[in-house]
DRENTOR-485371 format. One record per residue (C-alpha): residue in three letters; residue number from 1; x, y, z. Coordinates in nm, 2 decimals. Each point is the difference from the previous one (the first is absolute). Layout:
<pts>
pt residuo->ALA num->NUM X->X Y->Y Z->Z
...
</pts>
This chain:
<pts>
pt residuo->UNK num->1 X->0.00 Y->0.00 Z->0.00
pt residuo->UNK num->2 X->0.11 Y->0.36 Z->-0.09
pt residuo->UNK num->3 X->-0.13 Y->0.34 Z->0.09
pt residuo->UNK num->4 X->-0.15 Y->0.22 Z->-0.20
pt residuo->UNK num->5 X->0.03 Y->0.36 Z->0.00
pt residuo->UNK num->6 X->-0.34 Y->0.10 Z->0.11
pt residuo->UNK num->7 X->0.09 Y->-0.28 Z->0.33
pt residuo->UNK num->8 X->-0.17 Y->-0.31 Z->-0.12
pt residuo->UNK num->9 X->0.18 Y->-0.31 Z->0.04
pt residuo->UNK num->10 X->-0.02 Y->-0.13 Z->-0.40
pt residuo->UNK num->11 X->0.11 Y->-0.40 Z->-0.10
pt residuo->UNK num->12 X->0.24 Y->-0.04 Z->-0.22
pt residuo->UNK num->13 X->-0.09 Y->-0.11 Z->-0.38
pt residuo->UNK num->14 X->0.16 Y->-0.35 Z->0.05
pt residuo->UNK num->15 X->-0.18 Y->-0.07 Z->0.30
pt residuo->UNK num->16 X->-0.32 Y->0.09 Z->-0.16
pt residuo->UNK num->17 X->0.07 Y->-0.20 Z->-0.30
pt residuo->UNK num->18 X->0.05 Y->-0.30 Z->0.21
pt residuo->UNK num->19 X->-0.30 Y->0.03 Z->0.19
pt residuo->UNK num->20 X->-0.17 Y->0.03 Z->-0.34
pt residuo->UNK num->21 X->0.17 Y->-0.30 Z->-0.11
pt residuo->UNK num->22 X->-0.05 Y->-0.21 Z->0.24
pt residuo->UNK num->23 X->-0.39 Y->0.05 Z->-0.02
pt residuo->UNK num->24 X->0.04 Y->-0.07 Z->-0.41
pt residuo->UNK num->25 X->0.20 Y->-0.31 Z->0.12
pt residuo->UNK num->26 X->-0.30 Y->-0.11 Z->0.16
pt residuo->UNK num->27 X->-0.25 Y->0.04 Z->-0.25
pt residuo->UNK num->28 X->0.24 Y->-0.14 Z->-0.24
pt residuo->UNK num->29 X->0.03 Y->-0.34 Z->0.16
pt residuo->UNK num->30 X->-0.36 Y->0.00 Z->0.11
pt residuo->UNK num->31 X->-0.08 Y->0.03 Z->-0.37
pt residuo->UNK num->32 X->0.22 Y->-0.32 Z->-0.02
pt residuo->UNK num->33 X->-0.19 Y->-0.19 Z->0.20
pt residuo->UNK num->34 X->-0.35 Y->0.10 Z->-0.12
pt residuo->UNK num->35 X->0.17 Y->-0.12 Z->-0.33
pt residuo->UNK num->36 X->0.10 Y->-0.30 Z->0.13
pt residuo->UNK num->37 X->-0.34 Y->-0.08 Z->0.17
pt residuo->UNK num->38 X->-0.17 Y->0.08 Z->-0.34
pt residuo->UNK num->39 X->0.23 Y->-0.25 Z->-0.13
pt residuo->UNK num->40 X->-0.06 Y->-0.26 Z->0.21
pt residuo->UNK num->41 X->-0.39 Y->0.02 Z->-0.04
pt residuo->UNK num->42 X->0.06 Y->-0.03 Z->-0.35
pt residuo->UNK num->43 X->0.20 Y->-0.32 Z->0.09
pt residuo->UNK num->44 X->-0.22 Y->-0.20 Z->0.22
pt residuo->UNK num->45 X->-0.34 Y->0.13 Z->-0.18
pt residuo->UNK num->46 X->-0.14 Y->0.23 Z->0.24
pt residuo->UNK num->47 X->0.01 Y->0.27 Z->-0.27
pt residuo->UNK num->48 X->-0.04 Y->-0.03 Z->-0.36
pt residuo->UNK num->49 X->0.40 Y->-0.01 Z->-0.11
pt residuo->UNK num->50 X->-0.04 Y->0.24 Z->-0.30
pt residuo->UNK num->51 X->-0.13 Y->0.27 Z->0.21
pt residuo->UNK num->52 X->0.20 Y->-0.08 Z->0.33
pt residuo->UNK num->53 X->0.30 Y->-0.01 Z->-0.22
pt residuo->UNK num->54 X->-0.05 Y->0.32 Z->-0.17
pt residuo->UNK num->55 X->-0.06 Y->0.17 Z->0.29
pt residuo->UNK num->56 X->0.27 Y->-0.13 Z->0.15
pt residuo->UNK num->57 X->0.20 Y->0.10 Z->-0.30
pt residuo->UNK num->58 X->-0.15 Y->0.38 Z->0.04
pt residuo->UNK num->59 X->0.08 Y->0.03 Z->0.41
pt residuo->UNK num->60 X->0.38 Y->-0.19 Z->-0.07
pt residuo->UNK num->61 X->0.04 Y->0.32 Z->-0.30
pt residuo->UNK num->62 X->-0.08 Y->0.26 Z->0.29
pt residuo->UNK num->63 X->0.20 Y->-0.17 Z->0.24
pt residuo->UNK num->64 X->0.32 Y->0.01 Z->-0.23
pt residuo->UNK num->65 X->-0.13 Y->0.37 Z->-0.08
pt residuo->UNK num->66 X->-0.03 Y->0.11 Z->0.37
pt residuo->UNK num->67 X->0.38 Y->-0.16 Z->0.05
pt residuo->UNK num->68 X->0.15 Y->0.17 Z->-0.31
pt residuo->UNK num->69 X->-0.17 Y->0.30 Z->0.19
pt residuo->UNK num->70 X->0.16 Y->-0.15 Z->0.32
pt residuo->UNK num->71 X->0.35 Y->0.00 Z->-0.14
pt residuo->UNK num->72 X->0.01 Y->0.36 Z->-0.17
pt residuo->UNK num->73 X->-0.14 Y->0.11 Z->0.31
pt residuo->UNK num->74 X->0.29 Y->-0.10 Z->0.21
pt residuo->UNK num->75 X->0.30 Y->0.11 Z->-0.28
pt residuo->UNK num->76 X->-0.17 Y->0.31 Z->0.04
pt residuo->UNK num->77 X->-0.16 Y->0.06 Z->-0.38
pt residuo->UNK num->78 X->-0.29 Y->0.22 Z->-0.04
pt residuo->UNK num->79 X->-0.23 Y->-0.19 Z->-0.19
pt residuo->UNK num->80 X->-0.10 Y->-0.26 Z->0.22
pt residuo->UNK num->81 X->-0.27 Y->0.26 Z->0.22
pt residuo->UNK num->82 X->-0.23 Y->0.03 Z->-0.28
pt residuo->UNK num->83 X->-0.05 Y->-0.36 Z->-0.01
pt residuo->UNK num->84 X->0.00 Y->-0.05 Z->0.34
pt residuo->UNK num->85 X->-0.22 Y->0.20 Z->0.07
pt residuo->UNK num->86 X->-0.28 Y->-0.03 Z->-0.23
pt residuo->UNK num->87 X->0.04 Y->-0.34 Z->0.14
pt residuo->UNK num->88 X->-0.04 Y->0.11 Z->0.35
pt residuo->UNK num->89 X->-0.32 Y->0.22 Z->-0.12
pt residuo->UNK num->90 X->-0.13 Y->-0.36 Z->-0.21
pt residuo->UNK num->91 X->0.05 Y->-0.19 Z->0.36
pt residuo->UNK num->92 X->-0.18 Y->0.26 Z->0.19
pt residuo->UNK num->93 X->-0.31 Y->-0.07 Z->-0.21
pt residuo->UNK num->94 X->0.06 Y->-0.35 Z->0.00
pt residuo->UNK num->95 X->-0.03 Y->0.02 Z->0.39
pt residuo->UNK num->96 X->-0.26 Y->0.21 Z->0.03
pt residuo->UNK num->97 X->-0.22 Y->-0.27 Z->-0.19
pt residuo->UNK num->98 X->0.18 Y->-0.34 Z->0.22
pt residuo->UNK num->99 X->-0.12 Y->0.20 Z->0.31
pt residuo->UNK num->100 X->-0.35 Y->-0.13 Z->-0.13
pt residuo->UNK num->101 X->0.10 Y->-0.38 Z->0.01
pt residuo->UNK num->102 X->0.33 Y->0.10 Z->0.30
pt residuo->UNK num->103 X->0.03 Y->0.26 Z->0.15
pt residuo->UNK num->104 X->0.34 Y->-0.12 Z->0.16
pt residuo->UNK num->105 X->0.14 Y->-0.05 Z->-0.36
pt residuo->UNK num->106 X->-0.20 Y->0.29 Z->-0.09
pt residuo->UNK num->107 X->0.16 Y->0.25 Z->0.24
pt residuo->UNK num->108 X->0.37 Y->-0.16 Z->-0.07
pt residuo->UNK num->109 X->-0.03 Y->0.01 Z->-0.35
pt residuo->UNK num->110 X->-0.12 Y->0.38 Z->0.00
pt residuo->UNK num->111 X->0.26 Y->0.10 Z->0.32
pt residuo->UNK num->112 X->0.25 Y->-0.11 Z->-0.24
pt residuo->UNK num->113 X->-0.08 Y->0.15 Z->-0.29
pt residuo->UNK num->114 X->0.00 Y->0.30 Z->0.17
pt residuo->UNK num->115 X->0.32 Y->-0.07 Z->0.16
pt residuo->UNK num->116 X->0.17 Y->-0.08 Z->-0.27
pt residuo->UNK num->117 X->-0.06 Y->0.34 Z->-0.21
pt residuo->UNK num->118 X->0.03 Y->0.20 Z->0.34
pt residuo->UNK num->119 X->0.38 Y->-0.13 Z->-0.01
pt residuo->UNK num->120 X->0.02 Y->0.04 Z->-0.36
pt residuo->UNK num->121 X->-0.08 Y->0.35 Z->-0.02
pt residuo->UNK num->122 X->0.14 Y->0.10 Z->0.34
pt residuo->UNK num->123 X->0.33 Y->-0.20 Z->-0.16
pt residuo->UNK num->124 X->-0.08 Y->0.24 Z->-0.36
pt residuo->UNK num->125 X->-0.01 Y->0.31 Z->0.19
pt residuo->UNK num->126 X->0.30 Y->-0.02 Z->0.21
pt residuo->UNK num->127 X->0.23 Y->-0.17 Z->-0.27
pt residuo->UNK num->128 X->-0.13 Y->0.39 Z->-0.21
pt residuo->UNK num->129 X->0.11 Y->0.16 Z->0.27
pt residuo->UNK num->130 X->0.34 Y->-0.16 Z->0.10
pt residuo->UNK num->131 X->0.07 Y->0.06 Z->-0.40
pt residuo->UNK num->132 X->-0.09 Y->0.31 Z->0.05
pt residuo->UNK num->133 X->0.21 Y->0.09 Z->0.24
pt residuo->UNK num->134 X->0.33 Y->-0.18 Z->-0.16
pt residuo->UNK num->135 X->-0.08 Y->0.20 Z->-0.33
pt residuo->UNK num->136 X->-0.02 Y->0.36 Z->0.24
pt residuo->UNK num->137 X->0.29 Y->-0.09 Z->0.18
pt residuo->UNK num->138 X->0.17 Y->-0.11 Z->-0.36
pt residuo->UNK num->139 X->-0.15 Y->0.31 Z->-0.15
pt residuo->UNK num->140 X->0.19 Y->0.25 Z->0.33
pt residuo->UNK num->141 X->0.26 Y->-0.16 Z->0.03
pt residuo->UNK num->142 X->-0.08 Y->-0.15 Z->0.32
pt residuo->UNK num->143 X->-0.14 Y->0.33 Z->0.14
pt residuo->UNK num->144 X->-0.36 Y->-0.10 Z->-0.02
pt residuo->UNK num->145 X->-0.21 Y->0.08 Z->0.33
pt residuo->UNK num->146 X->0.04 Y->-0.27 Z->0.24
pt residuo->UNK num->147 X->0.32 Y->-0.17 Z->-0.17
</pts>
């Protein structure tokens, strides 16, 4: 943690962009498994295999997605927050209509969601504003308020 001029304590952008990553970790491998359930109802005939498989297929596509996200994320790239969080905004929903059927799952799914983009943008913000700071004290020669 750092403090900011105005006397708020501010995380640093790595620490937010582990937090966020660790949530997108989550949902990645719970993806996985909901894959692999889907899968294995195809398998023993609980489920019609052409449509367990395909979606299977669909939820092991966002999985990889939210991990390609996962792994931009943490060698600090910008375009993995646009992806995660229209994701995050997609689980929200999502959530809000489990709550009908669970409203443990429900809840988790939405806390989540929100979580995750929470992190993400906090983690956008300050990574703006630590660059902006390098470029000032680039641009002053090192004289920049507060260097």
């Amino acid at each position: 943690m750092t403090s900011t001029p105005e006397g708020r304590l501010a995380l640093r952008p790595h620490a937010l962009a582990w937090g966020a990553a660790l949530l997108v970790g989550l949902e990645s491998l719970a993806l996985l498994a909901i894959a692999a359930v889907y899968i294995a109802r195809a398998v023993t005939g609980q489920a019609p295999a052409d449509a367990a498989i395909a979606i299977a297929a669909l939820v092991a596509v966002a999985a990889a997605a939210l991990g390609a996200a996962l792994w931009g994320l943490l060698r600090g790239a910008r375009w993995p927050r646009g992806l995660i969080v229209t994701w995050q905004l997609l689980q929200v929903a999502a959530g809000a209509l489990l709550v009908q059927w669970s409203w443990a799952w429900g809840l988790a799914a939405i806390a989540a969601g929100l979580g995750a983009m929470a992190l993400t943008l906090a983690h956008a913000r300050a990574a703006e504003a630590q660059d902006s700071e390098a470029q000032d004290s680039t641009l002053h020669g090192g004289n920049a308020p507060g260097a």
